[in-house]
N, C-alpha and C positions, 0 to 999 in steps of 0.2 A: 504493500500500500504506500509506504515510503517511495517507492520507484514512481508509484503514477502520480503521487503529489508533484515530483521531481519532473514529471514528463509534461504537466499540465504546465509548471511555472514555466518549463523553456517553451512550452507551447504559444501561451498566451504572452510571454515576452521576447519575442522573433524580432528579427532585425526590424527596420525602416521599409528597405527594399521588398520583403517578406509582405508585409503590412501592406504596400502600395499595390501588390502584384494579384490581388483576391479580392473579392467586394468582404462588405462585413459581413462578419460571423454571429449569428445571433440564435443564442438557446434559449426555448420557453420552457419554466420549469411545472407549469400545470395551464389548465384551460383558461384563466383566465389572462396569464401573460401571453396565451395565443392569440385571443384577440388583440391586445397592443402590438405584438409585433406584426401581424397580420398586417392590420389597416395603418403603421406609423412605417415600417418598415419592407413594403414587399418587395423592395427590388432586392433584397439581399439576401445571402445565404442564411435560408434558417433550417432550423431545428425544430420541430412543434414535439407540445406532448403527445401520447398514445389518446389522448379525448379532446385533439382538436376539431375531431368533425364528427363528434356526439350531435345528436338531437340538441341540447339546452346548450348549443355552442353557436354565436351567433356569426362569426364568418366564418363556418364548417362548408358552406360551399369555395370561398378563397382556399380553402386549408388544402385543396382535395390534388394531388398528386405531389403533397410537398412530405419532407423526411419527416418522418416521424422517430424519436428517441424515449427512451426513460430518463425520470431525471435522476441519473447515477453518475457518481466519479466518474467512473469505467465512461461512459457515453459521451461528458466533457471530455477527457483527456483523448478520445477517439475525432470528436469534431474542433474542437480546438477554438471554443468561443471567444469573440471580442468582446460581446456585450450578452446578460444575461438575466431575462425579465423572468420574474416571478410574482405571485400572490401570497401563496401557502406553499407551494412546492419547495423540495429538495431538504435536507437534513441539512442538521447546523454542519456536521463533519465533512458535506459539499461545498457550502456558501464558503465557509473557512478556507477550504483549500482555494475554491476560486478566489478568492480576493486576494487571500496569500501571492496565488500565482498571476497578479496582474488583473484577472480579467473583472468590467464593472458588471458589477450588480445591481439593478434596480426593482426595487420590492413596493409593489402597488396595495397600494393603504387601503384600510377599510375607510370609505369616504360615506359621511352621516349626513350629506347634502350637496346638490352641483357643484358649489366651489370646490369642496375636496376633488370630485373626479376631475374640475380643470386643474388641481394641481399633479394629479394622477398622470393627466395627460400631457402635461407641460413638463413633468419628470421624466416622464418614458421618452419621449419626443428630445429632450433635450440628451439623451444618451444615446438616441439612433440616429443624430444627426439630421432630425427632418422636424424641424420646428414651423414649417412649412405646414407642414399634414399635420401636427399636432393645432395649427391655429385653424385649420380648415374643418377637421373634428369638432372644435369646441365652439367655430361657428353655425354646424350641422345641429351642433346638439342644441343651442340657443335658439335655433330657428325652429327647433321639432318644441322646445320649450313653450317659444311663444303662439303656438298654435295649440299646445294644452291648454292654456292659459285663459283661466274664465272670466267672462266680462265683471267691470272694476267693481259694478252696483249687485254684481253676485250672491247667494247667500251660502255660505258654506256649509256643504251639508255630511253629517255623519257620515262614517261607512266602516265596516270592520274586514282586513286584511287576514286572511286565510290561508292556511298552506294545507298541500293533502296529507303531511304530517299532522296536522294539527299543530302551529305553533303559529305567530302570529306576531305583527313588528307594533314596537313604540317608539318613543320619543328616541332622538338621534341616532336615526336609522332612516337608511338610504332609500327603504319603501317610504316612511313618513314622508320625505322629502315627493316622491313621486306623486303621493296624495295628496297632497299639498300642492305642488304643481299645475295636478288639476282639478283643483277647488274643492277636493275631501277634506274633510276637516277627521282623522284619526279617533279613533273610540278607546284604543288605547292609549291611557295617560302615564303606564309605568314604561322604563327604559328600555330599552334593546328588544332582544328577542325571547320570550316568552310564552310557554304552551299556553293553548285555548281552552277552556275548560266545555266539555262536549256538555255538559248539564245546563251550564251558567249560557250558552249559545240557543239550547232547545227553552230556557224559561225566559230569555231574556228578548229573544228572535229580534235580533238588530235591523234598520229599515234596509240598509245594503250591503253589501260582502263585495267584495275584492278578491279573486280566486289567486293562487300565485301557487305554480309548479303540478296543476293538475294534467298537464297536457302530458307528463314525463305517466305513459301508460304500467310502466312496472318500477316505478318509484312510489313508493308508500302507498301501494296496494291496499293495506289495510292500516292504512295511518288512520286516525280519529279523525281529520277531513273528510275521510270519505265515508263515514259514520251514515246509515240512514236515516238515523235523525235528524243531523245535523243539515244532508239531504233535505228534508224535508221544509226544515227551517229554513232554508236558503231560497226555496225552491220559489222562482218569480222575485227574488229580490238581488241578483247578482248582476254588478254595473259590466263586470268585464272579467273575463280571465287572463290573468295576464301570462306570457307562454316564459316558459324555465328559462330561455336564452337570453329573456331582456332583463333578468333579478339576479343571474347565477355569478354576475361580479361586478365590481362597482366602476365602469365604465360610461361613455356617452352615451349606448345606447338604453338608459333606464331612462331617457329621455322619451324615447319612442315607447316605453311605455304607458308614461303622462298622457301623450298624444292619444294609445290608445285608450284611455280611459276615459277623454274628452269624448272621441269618437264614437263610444258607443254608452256613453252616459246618458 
């Protein structure tokens, strides 16, 4: 393991002429850093995870005849990354070595509202060299924003955010921000992310539900979302479901989910 530390650091620290003579080198260490390098970087040589063209991955059609890796020592020291996007992905004893051996790292934040994902995007962008496509992104996303965006004399109306888990967002959390966007006003008032209680949903039947991640057919099968109760309770009161691609990481396109919530509200 020593060797491949050893082989990674001359790897990622190669001459000038080296450097000049390949486009960049860029590793995604899970599905969410596939979308950033996707859409910030596609002229270059990349590396995607094994679920970059999952169902709940939203440039899985870009993804489609590019390398796919694990995100392992063994896979870096074999592609020889310049730059190295992640969310969750890779073990600290990876990150470690890649930084050790030269190559950057950038780790996309959980963002609790737009301005984090522009800073998500202005980070990513500014390590692949395309600050360009990072401002063009965050003018996409503003423009999908202001088309969520409900008129000023609006009145903001409840609604409760759902997963087929059964768990469900509050306050500074990246859904809140979306419902909010398009003129929900959230029913949860405690923090982050917390289970729905399937009793307190059938006694309490809120006027609207917000579906999020039902579209993923063999994920939480039998999560308490999809309770026949809770069925029941929903049932004629659901503004939108919104599809696993646009929530599964805190990027611009949770924008386009705002939109569609406007759209079919």
């Amino acid at each position: 393991m020593a060797a491949a530390g050893l082989a990674l650091g001359l790897a990622a620290g190669g001459g000038a002429e080296a450097e000049e003579s390949r486009p960049l080198r860029v590793m995604s260490l899970d599905q969410c850093g596939d979308q950033y390098v996707l859409a910030l970087a596609p002229g270059a040589e990349l590396a995607l995870s094994p679920r970059a063209d999952d169902p709940d991955s939203w440039m899985r059609q870009a993804a489609a005849g590019r390398r796919r890796v694990r995100p392992t020592l063994e896979a870096a020291v074999g592609f020889q990354p310049d730059v190295v996007v992640r969310y969750w992905g890779g073990d600290a004893r990876l990150l470690a070595r890649l930084e050790a051996g030269g190559t950057r790292v950038v780790t996309i934040e959980d963002a609790a509202d737009f301005d984090g994902v522009r800073r998500n995007i202005r980070a990513a962008a500014a390590a692949l060299a395309a600050p360009g496509r990072g401002d063009r992104l965050i003018a996409r996303m503003d423009a999908r924003l202001a088309e969520a965006a409900p008129p000023a004399d609006a009145a903001s109306r409840p609604a409760l955010y759902l997963t087929a888990g059964g768990f469900t967002a509050g306050r500074g959390t990246l859904v809140d921000a979306i419902l909010g966007a398009a003129g929900l006003s959230n029913l949860v008032s405690a923090p982050g992310f917390v289970p729905a209680s399937v009793e307190r949903i059938v006694l309490w039947r809120p006027a609207r539900f917000v579906l999020g991640f039902f579209d993923q057919a063999r994920g939480d099968w039998r999560g308490p979302g999809r309770h026949p109760a809770v069925k029941r309770a929903a049932s004629g009161r659901v503004v939108a479901r919104l599809p696993a691609a646009s929530l599964a990481c805190p990027a611009w396109f949770a924008a386009d989910a705002a939109a569609l919530l406007k759209a079919r509200r």
